[in-house]
BASENU-757645 format. One record per atom (N, C-alpha, C, CB): x, y, z. Coordinates in steps of 0.2 Angstrom, whole numbers, padded with zeros to 4 digits, always signed. Glycine has a CB too. Layout:
N
XYZ;...
END
This chain:
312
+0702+0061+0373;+0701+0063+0366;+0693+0062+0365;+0705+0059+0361;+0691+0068+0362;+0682+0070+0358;+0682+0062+0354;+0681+0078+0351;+0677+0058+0355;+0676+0053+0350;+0670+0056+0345;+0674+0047+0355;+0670+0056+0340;+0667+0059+0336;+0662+0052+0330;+0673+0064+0332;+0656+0056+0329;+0654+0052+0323;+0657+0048+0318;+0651+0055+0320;+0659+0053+0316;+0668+0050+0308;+0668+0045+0311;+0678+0056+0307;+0671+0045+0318;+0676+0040+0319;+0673+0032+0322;+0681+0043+0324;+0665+0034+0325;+0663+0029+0325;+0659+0024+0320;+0662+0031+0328;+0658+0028+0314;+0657+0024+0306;+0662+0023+0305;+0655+0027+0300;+0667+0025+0304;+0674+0021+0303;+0676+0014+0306;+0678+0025+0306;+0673+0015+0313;+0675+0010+0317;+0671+0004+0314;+0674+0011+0324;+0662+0008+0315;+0659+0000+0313;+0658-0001+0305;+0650-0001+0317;+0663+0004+0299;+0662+0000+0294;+0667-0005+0293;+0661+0004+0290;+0672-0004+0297;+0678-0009+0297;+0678-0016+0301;+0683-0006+0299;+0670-0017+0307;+0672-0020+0309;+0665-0026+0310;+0676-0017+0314;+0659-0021+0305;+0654-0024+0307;+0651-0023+0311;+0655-0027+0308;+0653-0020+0318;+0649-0020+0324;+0644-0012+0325;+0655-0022+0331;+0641-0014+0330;+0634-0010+0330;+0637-0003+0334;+0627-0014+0334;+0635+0000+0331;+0636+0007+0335;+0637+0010+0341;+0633+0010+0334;+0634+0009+0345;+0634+0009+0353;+0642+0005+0353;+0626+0005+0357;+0644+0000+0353;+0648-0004+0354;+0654-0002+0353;+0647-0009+0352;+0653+0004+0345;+0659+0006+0343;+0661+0011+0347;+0659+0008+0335;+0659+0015+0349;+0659+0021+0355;+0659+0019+0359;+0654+0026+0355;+0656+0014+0361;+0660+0013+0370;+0667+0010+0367;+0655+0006+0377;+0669+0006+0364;+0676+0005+0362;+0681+0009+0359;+0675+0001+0357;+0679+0016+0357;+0681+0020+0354;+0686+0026+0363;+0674+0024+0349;+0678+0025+0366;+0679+0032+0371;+0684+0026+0378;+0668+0037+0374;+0682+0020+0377;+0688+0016+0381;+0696+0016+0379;+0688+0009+0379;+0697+0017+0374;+0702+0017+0370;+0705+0024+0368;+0700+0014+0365;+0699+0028+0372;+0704+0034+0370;+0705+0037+0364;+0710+0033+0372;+0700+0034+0358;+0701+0038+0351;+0705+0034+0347;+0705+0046+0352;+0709+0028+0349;+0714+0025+0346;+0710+0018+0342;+0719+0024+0351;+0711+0019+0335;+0707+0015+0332;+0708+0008+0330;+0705+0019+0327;+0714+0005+0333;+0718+0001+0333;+0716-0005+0338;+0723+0003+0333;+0717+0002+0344;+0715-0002+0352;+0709-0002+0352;+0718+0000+0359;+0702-0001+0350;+0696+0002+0350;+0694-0007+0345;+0694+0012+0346;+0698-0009+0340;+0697-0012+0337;+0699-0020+0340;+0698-0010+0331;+0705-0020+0343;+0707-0024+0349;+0702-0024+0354;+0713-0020+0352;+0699-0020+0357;+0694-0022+0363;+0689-0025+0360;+0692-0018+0367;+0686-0023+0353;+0679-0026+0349;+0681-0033+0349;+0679-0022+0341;+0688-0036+0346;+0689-0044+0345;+0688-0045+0349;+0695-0047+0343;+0693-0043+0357;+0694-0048+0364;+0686-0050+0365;+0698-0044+0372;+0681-0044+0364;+0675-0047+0366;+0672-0049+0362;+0671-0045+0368;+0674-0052+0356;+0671-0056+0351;+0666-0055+0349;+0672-0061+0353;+0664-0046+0348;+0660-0042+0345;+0662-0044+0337;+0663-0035+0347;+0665-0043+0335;+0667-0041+0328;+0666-0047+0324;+0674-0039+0326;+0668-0055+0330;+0666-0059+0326;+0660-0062+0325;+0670-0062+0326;+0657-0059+0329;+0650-0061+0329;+0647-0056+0325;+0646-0062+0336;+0646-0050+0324;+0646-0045+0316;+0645-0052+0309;+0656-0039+0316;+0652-0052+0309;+0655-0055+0303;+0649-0061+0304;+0664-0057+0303;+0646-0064+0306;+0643-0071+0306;+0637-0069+0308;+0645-0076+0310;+0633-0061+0307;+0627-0061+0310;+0623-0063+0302;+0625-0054+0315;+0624-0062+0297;+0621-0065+0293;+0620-0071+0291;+0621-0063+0290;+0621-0075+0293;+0622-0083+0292;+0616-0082+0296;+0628-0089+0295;+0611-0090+0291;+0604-0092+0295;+0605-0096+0300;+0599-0097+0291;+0601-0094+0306;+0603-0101+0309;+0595-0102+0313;+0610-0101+0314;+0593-0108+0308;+0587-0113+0312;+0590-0115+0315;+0584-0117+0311;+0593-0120+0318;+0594-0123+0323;+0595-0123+0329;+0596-0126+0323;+0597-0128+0335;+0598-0125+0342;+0593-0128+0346;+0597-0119+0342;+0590-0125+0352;+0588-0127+0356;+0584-0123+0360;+0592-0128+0358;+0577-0128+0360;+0570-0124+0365;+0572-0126+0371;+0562-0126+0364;+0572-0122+0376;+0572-0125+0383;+0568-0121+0387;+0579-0127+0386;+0566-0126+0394;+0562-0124+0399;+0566-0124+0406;+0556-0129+0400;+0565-0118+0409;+0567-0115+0415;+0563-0115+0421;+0569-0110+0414;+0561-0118+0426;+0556-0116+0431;+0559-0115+0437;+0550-0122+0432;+0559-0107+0443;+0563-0108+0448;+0559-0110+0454;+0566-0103+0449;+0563-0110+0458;+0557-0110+0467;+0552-0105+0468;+0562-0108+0474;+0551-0100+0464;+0546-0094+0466;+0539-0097+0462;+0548-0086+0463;+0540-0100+0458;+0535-0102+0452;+0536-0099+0447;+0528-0101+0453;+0539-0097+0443;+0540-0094+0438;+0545-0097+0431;+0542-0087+0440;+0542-0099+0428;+0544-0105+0423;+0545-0100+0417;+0538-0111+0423;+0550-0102+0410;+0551-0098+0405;+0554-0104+0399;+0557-0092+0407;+0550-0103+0398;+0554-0104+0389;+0556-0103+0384;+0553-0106+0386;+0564-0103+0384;+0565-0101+0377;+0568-0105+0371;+0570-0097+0377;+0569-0101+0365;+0574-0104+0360;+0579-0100+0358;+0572-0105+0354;+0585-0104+0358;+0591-0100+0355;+0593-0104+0348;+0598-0099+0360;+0593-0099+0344;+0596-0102+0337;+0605-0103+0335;+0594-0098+0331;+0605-0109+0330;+0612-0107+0329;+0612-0110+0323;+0618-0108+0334;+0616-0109+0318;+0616-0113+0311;+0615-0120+0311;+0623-0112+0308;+0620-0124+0314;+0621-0132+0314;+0616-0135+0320;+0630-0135+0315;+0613-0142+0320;+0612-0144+0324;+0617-0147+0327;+0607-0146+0323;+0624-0149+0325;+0629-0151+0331;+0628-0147+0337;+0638-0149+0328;+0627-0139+0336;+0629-0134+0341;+0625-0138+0347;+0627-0126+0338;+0620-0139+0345;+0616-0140+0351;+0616-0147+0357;+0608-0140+0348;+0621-0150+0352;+0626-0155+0357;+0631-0153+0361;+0630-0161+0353;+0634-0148+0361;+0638-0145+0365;+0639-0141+0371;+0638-0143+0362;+0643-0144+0376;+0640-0143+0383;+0638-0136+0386;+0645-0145+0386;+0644-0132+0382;+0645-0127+0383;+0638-0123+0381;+0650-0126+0379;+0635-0125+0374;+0629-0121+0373;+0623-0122+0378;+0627-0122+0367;+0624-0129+0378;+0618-0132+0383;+0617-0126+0388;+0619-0140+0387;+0623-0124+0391;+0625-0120+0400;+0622-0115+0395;+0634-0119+0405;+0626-0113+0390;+0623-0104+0389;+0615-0103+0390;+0625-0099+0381;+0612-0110+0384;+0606-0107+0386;+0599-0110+0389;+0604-0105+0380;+0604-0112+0395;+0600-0110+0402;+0601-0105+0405;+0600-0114+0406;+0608-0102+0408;+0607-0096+0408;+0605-0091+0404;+0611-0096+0409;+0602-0090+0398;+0598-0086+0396;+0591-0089+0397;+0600-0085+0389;+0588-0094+0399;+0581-0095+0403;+0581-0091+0408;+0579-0104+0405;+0587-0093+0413;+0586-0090+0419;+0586-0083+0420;+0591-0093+0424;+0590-0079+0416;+0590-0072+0414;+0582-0069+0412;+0596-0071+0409;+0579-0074+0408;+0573-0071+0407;+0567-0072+0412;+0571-0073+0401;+0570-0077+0416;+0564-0078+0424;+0562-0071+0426;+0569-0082+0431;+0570-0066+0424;+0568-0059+0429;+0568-0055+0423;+0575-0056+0435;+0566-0054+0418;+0564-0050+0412;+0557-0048+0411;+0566-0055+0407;+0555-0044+0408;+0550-0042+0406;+0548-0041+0399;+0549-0036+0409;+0553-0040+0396;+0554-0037+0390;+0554-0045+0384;+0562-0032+0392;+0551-0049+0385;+0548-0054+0381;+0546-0050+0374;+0541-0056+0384;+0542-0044+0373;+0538-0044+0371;+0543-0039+0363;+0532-0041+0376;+0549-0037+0366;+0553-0034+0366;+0561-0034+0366;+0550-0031+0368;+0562-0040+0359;+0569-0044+0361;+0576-0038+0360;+0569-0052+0354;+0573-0032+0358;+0579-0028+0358;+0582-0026+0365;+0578-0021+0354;+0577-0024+0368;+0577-0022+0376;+0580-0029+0379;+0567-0021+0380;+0576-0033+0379;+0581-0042+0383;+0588-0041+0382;+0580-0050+0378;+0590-0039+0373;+0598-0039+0373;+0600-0035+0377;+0602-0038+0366;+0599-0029+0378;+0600-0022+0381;+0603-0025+0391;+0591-0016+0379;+0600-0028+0390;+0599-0029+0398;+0607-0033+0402;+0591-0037+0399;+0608-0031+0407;+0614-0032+0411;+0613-0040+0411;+0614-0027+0418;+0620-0042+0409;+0619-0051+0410;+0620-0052+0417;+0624-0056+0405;+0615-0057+0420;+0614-0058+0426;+0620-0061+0428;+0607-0060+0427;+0627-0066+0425;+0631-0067+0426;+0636-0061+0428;+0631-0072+0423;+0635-0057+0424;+0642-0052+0423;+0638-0044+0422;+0650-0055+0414;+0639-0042+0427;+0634-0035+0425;+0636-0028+0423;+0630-0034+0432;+0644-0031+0420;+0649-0025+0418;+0646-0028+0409;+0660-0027+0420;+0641-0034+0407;+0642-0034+0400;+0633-0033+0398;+0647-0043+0397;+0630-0034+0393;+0624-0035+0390;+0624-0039+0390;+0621-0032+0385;+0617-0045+0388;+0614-0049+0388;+0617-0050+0379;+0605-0048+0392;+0618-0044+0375;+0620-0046+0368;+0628-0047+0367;+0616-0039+0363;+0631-0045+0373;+0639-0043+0373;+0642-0051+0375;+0642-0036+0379;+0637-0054+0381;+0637-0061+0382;+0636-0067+0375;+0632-0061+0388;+0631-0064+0371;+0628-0067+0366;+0635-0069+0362;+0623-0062+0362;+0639-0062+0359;+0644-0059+0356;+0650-0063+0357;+0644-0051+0359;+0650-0065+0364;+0658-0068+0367;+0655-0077+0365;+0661-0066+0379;+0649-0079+0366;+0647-0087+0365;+0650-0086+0358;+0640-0090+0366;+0646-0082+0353;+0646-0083+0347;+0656-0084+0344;+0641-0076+0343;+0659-0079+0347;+0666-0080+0346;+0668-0090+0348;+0670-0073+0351;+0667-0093+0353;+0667-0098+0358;+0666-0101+0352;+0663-0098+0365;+0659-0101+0350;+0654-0107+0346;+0658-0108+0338;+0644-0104+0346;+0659-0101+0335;+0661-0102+0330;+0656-0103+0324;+0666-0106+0331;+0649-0100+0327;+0642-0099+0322;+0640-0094+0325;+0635-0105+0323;+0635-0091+0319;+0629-0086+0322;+0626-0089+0327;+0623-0085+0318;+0624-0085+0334;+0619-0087+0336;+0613-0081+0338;+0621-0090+0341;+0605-0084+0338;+0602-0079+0340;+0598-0084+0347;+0598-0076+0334;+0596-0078+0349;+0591-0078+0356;+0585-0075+0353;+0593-0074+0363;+0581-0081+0349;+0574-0078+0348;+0570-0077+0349;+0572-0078+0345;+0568-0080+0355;+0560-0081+0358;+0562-0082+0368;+0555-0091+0353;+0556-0079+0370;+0555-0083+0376;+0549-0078+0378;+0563-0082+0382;+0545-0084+0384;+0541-0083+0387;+0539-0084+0395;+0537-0085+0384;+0536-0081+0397;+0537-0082+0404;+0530-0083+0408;+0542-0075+0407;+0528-0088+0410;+0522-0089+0416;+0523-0090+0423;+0518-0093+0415;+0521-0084+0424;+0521-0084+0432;+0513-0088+0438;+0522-0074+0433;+0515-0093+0439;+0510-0098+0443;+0505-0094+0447;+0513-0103+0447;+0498-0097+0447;+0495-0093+0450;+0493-0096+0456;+0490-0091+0446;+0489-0094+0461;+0488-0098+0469;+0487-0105+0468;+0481-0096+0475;+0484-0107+0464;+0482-0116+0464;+0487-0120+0458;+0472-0117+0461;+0491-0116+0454;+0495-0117+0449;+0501-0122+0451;+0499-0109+0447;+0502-0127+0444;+0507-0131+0445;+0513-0130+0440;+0504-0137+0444;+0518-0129+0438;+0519-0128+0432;+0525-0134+0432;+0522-0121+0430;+0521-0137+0425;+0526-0145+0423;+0530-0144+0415;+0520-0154+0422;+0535-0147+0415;+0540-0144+0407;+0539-0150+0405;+0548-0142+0406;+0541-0150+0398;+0544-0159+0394;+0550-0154+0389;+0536-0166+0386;+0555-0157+0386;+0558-0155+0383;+0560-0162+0377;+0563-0152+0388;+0559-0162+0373;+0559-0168+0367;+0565-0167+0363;+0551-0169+0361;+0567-0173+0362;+0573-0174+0358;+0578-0167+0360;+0571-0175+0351;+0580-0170+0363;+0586-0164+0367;+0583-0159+0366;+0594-0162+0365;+0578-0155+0364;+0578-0149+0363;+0575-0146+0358;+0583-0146+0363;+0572-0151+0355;+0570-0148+0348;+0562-0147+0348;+0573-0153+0341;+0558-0149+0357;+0554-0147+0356;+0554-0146+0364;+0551-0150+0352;+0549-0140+0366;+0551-0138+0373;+0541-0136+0375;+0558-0129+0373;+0540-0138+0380;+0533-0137+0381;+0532-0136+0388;+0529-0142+0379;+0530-0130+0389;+0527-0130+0397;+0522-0127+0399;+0530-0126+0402;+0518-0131+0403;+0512-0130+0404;+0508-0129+0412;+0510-0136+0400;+0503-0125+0414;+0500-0123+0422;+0495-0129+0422;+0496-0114+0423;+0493-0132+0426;+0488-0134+0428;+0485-0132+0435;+0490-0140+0428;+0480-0131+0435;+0478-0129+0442;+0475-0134+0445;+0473-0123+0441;+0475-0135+0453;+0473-0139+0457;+0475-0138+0465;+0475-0144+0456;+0469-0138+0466;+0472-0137+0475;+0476-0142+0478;+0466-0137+0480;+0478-0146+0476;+0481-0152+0477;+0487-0154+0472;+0476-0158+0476;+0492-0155+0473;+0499-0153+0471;+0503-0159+0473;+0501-0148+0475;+0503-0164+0470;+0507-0172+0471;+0512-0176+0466;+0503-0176+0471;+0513-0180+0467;+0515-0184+0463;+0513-0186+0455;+0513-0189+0467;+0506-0187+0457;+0501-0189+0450;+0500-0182+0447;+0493-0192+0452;+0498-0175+0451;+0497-0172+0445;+0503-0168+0442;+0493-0169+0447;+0510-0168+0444;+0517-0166+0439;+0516-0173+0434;+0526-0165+0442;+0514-0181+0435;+0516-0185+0429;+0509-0183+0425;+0517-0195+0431;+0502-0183+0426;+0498-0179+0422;+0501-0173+0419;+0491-0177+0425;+0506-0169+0422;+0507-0163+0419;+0511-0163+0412;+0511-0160+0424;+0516-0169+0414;+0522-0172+0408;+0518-0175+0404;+0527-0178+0410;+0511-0181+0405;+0509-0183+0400;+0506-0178+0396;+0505-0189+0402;+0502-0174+0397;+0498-0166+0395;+0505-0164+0389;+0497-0158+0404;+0510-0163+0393;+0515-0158+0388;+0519-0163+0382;+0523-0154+0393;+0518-0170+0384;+0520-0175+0378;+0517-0174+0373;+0520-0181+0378;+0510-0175+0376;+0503-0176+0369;+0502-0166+0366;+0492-0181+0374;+0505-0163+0369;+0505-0154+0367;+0512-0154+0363;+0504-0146+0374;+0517-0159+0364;+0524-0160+0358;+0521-0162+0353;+0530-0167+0360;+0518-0169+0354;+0516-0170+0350;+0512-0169+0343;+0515-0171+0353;+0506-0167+0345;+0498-0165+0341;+0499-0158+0340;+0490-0166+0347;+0503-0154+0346;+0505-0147+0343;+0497-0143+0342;+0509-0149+0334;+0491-0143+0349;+0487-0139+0349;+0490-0132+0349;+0482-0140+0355;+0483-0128+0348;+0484-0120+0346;+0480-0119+0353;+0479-0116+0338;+0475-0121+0356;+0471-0118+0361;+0470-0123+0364;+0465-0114+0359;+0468-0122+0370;+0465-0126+0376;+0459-0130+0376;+0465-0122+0382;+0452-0125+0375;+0449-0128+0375;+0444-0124+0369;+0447-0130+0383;+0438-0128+0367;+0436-0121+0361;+0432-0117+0364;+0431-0123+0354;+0430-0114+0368;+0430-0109+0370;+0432-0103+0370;+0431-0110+0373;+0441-0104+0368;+0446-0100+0368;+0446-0099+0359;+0453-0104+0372;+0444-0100+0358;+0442-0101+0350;+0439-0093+0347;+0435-0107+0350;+0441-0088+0344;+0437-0084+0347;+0432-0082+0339;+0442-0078+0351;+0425-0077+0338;+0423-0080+0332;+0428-0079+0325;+0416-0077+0331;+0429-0073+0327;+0435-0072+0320;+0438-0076+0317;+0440-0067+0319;+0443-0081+0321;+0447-0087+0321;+0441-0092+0315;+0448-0090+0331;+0437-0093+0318;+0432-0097+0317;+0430-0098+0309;+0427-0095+0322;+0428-0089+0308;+0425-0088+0301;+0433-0087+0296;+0420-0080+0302;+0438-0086+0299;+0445-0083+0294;+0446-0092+0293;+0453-0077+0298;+0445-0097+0297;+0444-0104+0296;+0441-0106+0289;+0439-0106+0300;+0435-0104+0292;+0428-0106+0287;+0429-0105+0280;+0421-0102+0290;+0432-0097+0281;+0434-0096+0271;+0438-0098+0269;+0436-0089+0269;+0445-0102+0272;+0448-0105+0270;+0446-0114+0267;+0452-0103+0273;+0441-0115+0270;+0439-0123+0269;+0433-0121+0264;+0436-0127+0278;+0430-0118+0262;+0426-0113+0258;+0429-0114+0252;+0426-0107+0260;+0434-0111+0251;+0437-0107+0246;+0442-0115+0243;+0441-0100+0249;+0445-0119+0247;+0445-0124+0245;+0443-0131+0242;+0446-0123+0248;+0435-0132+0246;+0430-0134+0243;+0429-0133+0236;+0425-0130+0246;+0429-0124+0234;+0424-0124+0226;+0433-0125+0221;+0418-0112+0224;+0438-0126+0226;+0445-0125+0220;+0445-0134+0219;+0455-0120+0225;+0441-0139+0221;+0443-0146+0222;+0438-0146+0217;+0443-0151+0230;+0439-0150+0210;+0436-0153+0206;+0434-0158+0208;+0440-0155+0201;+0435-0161+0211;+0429-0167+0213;+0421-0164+0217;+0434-0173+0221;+0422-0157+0219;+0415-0156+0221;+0412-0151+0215;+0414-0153+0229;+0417-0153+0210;+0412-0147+0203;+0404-0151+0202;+0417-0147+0193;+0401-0146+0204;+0392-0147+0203;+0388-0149+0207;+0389-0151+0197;+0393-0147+0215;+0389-0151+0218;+0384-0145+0222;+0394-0157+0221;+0380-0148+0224;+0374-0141+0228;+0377-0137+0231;+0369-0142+0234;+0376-0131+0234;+0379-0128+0240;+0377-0131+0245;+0377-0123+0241;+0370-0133+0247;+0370-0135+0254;+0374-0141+0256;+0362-0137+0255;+0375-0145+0251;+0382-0151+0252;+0387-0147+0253;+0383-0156+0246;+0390-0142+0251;+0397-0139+0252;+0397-0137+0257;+0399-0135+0248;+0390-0134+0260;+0391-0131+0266;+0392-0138+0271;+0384-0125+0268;+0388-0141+0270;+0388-0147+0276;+0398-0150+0276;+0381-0156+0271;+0400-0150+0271;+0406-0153+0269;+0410-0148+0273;+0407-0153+0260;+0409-0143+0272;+0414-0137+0275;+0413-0138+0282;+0411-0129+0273;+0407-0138+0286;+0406-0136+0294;+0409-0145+0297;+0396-0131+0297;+0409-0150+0294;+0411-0153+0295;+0420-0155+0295;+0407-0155+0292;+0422-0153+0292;+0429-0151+0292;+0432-0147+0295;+0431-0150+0289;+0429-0140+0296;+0428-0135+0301;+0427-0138+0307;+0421-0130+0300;+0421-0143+0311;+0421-0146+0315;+0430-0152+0319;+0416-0148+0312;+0430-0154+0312;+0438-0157+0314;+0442-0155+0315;+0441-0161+0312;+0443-0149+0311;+0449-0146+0314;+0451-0141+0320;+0449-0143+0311;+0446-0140+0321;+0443-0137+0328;+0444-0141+0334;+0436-0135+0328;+0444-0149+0334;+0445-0154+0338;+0452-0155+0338;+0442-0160+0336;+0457-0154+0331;+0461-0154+0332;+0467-0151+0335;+0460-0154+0330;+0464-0142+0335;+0466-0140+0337;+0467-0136+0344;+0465-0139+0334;+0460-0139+0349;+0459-0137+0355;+0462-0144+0360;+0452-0135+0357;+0468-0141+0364;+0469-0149+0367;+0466-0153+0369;+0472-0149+0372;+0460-0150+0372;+0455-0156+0380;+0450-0159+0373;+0447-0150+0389;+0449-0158+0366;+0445-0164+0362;+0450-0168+0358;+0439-0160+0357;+0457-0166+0356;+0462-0169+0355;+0460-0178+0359;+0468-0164+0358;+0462-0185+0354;+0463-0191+0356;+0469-0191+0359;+0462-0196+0351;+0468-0195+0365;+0474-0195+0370;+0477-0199+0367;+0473-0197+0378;+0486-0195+0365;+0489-0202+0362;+0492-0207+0365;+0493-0201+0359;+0493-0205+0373;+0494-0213+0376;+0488-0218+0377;+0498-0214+0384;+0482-0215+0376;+0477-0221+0376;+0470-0220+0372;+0476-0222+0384;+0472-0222+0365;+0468-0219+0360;+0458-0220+0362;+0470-0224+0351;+0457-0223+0367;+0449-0225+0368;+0448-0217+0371;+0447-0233+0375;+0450-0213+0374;+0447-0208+0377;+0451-0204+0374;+0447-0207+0384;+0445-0196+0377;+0451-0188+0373;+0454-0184+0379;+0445-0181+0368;+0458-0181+0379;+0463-0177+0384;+0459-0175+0390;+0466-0171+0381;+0454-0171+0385;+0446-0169+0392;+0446-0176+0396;+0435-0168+0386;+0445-0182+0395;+0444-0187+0398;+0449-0191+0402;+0441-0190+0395;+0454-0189+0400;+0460-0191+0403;+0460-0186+0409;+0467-0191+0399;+0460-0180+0407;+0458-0175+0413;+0455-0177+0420;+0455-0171+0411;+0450-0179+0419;+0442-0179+0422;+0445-0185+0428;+0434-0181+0416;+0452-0190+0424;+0452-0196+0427;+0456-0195+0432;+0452-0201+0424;+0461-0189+0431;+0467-0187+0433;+0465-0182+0442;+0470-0182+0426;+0458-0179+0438;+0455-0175+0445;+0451-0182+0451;+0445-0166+0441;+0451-0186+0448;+0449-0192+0453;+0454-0196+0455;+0445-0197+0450;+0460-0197+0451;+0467-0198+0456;+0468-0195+0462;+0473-0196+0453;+0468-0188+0456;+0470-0182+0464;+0465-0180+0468;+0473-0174+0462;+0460-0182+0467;+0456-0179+0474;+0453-0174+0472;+0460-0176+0479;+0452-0171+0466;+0451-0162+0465;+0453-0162+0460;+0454-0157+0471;+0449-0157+0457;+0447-0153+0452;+0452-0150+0448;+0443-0148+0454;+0455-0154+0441;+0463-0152+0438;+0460-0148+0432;+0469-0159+0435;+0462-0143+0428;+0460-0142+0424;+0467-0138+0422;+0454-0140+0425;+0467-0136+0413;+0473-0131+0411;+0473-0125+0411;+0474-0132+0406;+0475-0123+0414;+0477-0116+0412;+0478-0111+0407;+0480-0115+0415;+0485-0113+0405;+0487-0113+0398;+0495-0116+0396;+0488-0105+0396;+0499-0116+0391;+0503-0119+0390;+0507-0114+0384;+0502-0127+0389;+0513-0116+0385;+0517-0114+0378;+0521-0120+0375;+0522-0108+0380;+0520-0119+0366;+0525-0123+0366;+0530-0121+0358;+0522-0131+0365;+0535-0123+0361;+0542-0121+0353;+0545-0127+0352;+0550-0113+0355;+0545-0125+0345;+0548-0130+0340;+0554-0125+0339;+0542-0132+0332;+0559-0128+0338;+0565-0125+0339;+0566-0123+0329;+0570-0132+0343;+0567-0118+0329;+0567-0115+0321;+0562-0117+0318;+0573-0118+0317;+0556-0116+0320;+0549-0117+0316;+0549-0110+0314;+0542-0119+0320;+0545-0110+0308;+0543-0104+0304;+0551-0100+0301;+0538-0097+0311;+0556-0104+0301;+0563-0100+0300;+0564-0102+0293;+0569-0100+0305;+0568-0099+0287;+0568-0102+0281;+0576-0104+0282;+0565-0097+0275;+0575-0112+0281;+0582-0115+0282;+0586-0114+0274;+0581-0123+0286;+0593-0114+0276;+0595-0117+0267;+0597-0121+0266;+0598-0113+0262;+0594-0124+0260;+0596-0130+0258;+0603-0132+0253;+0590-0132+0254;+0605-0137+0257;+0614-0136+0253;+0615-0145+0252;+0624-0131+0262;+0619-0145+0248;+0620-0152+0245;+0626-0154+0248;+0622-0152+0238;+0626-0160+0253;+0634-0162+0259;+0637-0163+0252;+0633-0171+0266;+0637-0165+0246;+0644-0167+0242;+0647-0161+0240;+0643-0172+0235;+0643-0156+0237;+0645-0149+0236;+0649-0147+0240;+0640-0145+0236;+0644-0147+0247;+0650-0144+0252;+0657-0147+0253;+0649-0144+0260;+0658-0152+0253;+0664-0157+0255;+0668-0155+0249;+0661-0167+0256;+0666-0154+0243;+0669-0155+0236;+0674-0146+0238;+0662-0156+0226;+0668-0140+0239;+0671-0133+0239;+0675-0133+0245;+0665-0127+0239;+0673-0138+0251;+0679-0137+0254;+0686-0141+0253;+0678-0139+0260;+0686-0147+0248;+0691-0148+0246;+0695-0146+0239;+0689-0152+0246;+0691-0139+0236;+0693-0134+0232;+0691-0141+0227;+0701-0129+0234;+0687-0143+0224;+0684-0148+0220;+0677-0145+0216;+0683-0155+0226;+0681-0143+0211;+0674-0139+0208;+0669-0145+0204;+0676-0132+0201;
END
């Protein structure tokens, strides 16, 4: 039987699910819109539809590194932070790290879903998504991942903080490859959990960054009643001085080391290339905060407990 447009709006206005899914479900089924809607459940299409609008911050950043050098970090979201106690999720999303070890398409999280799940290569990477979300009984998303591939002198060391809620991996380069320089590597990604740098070193800094800075600390300045009347040349001093500390803040190697506040990371470094023998420096790092930047909503536990007890 012709499967036709009609029939696949039909399908996904009854069931939620995304178009493509309705038509392969449709042209499986032979046109029959009963059994078409039957195969949509068993894969637990529809009910992951039905729950794709729920927020979900929470969940879990994690780090994947394999034997080739190629390390990835992702996040996957899900409404509750229970979820991310759960064993079951834990496994899924490592297998979605490892699936992105061989991915390109970072840049481009439609393509990622699109992609043959490296466990089952009859389903997508979103149809796998689709059968957790049925399993889990929340939205979930897969929203981020990044992938570094080591370079000849490259080390790559992870941390993962509080099960997951904060995930950091980071290259170090050295010809020398030991002991000491993965625990420097861990201490590096504690204090980047931590402090939460933007850049490596200021260098990397670049000038635009610098001046879109500057106007904001500026413009801040003449809005603070405590410097009404005071010179410009003081404001300016006031400004590039704060401009100055933030800038420390923000580049790891002038960051204060927080396991040992007398020195700065640069100098933890320097002491780390004299452990090892040779010359350590960073490469780069990545780090996710698990549902940062996502607008969570705010609910009252008695409310809920009262509407679930039908208790107005």
């Amino acid at each position: 039987m012709t499967v036709t447009a009609a029939m696949v709006k039909e399908l996904r206005e009854a069931t939620g699910v995304g178009m493509m899914d309705c038509k392969k479900a449709l042209t499986e089924a032979d046109g029959d819109m009963e059994v078409a809607t039957k195969l949509l459940r068993e894969k637990g299409l529809a009910a992951a539809a039905k729950k794709a609008g729920r927020i979900a911050a929470e969940g879990l950043s994690h780090v994947y590194i394999n034997n080739d050098g190629v390390g990835v970090i992702v996040e996957v979201n899900s409404e509750t932070d229970f979820v991310a106690k759960n064993a079951e999720f834990q496994e899924y999303v490592q297998n979605v790290a490892v699936q992105a070890t061989n991915s390109s398409n970072e840049a481009d999280m439609e393509a990622f879903y699109a992609e043959n799940w490296h466990l089952d290569n009859s389903i997508t990477v979103r149809d796998a998504l689709s059968q957790m979300v049925a399993k889990i009984g929340e939205n979930l998303t897969i929203r981020r991942f990044k992938k570094l591939v080591k370079g000849a002198n490259g080390t790559l060391v992870s941390y993962i903080h509080s099960g997951g809620k904060v995930a950091v991996i980071i290259e170090l380069n050295s010809e020398v490859s030991n002991d000491a320089l993965a625990e420097a590597g861990r201490n590096l990604c504690m204090q980047i959990a931590s402090m939460n740098p933007q850049f490596v070193t200021r260098d990397q800094v670049s000038e635009e960054f610098i001046k879109n800075e500057k106007e904001i600390l500026v413009q801040q300045a003449m809005n603070d009643e405590k410097n009404a009347g005071k010179p410009q040349n003081i404001l300016e001093k006031m400004v590039e001085g704060r401009l100055t500390k933030n800038l420390r803040e923000m580049c790891l190697c002038e960051q204060e080391y927080v396991k040992d506040g007398d020195m700065s990371v640069k100098q933890y470094i320097d002491s780390v290339s004299k452990a090892v023998g040779n010359t350590v420096s960073v490469e780069r790092f990545v780090r996710f905060e698990t549902g940062e930047g996502i607008a969570k909503r705010e609910e009252n536990f008695a409310d809920e407990v009262n509407k679930a007890m039908g208790i107005e």
